[in-house]
C-alpha positions as CSV (number, residue, x, y, z in Angstrom):
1,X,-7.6,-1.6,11.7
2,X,-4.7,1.1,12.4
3,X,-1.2,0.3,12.9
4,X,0.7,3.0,14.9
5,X,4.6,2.6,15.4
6,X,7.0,5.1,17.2
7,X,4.1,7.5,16.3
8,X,4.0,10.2,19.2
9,X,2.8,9.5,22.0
10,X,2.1,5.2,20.8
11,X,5.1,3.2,20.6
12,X,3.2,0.2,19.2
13,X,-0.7,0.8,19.2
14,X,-3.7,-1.6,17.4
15,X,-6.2,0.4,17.2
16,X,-9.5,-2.4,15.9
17,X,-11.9,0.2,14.5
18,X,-15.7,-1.2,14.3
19,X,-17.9,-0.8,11.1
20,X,-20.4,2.3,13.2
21,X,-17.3,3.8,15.5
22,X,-18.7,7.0,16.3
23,X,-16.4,8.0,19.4
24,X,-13.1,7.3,20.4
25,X,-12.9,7.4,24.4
26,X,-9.7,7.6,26.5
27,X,-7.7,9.4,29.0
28,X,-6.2,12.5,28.9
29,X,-3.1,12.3,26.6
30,X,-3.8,8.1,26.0
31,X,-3.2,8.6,22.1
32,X,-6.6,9.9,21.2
33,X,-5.4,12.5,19.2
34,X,-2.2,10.4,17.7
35,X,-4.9,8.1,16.0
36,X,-7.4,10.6,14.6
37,X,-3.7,12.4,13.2
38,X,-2.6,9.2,12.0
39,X,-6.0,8.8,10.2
40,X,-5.9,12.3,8.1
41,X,-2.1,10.9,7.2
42,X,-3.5,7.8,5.7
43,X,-6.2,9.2,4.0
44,X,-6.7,12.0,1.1
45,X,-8.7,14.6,2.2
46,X,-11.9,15.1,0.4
47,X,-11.2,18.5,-0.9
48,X,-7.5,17.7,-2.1
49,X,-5.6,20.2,-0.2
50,X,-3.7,18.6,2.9
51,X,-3.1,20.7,6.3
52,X,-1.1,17.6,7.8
53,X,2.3,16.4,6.8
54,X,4.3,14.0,9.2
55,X,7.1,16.1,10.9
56,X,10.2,15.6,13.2
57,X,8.2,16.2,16.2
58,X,5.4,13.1,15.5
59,X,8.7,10.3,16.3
60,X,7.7,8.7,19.3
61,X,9.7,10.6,22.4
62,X,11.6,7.4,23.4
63,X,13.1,5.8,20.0
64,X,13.8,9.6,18.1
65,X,15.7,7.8,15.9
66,X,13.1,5.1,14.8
67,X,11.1,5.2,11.8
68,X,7.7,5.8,12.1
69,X,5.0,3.2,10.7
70,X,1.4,4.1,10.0
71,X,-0.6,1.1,8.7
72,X,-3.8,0.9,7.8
73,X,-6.4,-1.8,6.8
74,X,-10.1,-0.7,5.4
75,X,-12.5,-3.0,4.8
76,X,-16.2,-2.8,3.8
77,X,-16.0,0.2,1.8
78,X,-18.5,1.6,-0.7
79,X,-16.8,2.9,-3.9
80,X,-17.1,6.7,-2.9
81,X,-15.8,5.9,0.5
């Protein structure tokens, strides 16, 4: 599960992600990007070296002076995942 709050373009956004997910489908500018950003911000990347830092501009447009929440539940895992 993935929790998005006053994250760009998802002012309050579930997002109920299924053991096999292998596509995320939506309209054009429905979030799709948003969630796979808010992923690589609640993970570590693999290698150790991050490319994405939460700036200014990821506040969602209507509340700029909200905090943003990114919440995230994993279940299921294997140790190396």
């Amino acid at each position: 599960m993935l929790r998005l709050q006053n994250f760009r373009s998802c002012a309050d956004t579930t997002v109920h992600l299924e053991k096999n997910l292998k596509i995320l489908v939506g309209e054009n500018n429905g979030g799709k990007t948003s969630v796979l950003d808010a992923l690589r911000l609640r993970t570590s990347p693999s290698d150790g070296r991050r490319t994405r830092y939460l700036e200014v501009r990821d506040v969602h447009r209507d509340t700029p002076d909200a905090s943003v929440c990114i919440e995230a539940r994993y279940e299921e895992l294997s140790p190396t995942q």
